[in-house]
C-alpha positions in Angstrom: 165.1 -5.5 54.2 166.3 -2.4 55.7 169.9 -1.0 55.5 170.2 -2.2 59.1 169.2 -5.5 58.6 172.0 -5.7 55.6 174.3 -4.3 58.0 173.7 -7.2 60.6 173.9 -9.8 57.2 177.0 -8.3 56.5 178.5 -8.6 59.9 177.6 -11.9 60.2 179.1 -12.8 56.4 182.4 -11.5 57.4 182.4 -13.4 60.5 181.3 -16.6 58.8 184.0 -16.0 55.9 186.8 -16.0 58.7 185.4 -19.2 60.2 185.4 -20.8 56.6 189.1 -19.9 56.1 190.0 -21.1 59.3 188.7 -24.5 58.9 190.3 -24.6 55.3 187.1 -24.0 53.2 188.2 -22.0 50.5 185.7 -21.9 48.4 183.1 -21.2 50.5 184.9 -18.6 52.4 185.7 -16.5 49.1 182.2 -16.5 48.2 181.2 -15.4 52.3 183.8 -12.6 51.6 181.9 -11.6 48.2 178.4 -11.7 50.4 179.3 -9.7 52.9 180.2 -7.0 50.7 177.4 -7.4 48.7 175.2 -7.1 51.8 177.6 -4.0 52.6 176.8 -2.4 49.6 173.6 -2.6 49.9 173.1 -1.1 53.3 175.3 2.2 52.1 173.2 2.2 48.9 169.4 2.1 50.8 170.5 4.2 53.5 171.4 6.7 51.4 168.0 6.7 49.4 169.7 5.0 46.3 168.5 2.6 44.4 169.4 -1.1 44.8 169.9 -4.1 42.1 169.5 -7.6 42.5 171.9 -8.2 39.2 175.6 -7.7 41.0 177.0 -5.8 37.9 174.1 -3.4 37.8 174.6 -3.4 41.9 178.4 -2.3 41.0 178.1 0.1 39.1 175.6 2.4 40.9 177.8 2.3 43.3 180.1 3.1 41.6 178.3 6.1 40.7 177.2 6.9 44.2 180.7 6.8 45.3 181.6 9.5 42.5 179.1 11.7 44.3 179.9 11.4 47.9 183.7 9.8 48.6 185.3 10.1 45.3 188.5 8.9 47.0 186.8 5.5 47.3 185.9 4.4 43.8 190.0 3.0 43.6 188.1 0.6 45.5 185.6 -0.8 42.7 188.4 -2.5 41.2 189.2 -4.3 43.7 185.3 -5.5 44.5 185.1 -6.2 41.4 187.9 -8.7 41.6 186.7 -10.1 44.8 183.2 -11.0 43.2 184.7 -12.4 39.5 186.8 -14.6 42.0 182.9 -15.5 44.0 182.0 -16.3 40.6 185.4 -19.4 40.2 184.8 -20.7 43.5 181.0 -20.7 42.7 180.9 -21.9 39.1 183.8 -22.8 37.9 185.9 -26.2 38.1 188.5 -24.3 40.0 189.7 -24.7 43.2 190.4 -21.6 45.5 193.7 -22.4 47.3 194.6 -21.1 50.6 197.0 -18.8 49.6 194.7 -17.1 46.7 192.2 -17.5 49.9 194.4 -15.4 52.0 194.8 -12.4 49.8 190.9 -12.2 49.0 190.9 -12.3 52.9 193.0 -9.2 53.3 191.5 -7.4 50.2 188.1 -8.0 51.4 188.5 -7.4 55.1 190.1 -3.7 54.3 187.3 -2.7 51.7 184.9 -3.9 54.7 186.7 -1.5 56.9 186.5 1.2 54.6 182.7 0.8 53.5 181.8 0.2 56.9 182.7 4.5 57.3 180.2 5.3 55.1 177.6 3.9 56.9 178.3 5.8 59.6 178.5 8.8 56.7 
């Protein structure tokens, strides 16, 4: 895929995440939050020429790394992708249930590191 075709993916993720939350599907909407930033992520990543992993802690961290380089500023926001995809990992695999509110917050977290990533694209 090309970083414009993650791009669209992601897009459509984040728009598909809102839907979930709206109708009250937690779960699924936490994990659409996590994939859209994942898709993000890997747009940035291949249209900057870097290198791209299909394991998402090797995916991380050279991101991580890539952020160093260009927008140190933004590696305060690994953190908070990295919670975002631990909590993918409980509604996906675990026997816990994501509750609305808990829903909400990975809404708002997610949807402002979206914002932010989305700059570097245009970087």
């Amino acid at each position: 895929m090309s970083w414009r075709d993650y791009l669209r993916k992601a897009e459509i993720l984040l728009d598909e995440a809102e839907k979930d939350l709206t109708f009250g599907c937690f779960n699924k909407a936490v994990s659409a939050y996590w994939f859209a930033i994942e898709a993000l992520i890997r747009s940035i990543l291949l249209k900057h020429r870097r290198r791209i992993y299909e394991r998402e802690g090797r995916l991380i961290s050279e991101f991580r790394k890539f952020l160093l380089e260009v927008k140190p500023e933004y590696v305060v926001l690994i953190n908070d992708i990295n919670s975002i995809y631990a909590m993918r990992k409980i509604a996906d695999h675990k026997s816990k249930i994501i509750e609305k509110e808990r829903a909400k917050k990975i809404s708002t977290k997610a949807k402002y590191i979206f914002s932010r990533l989305l700059l570097l694209v245009k970087f």
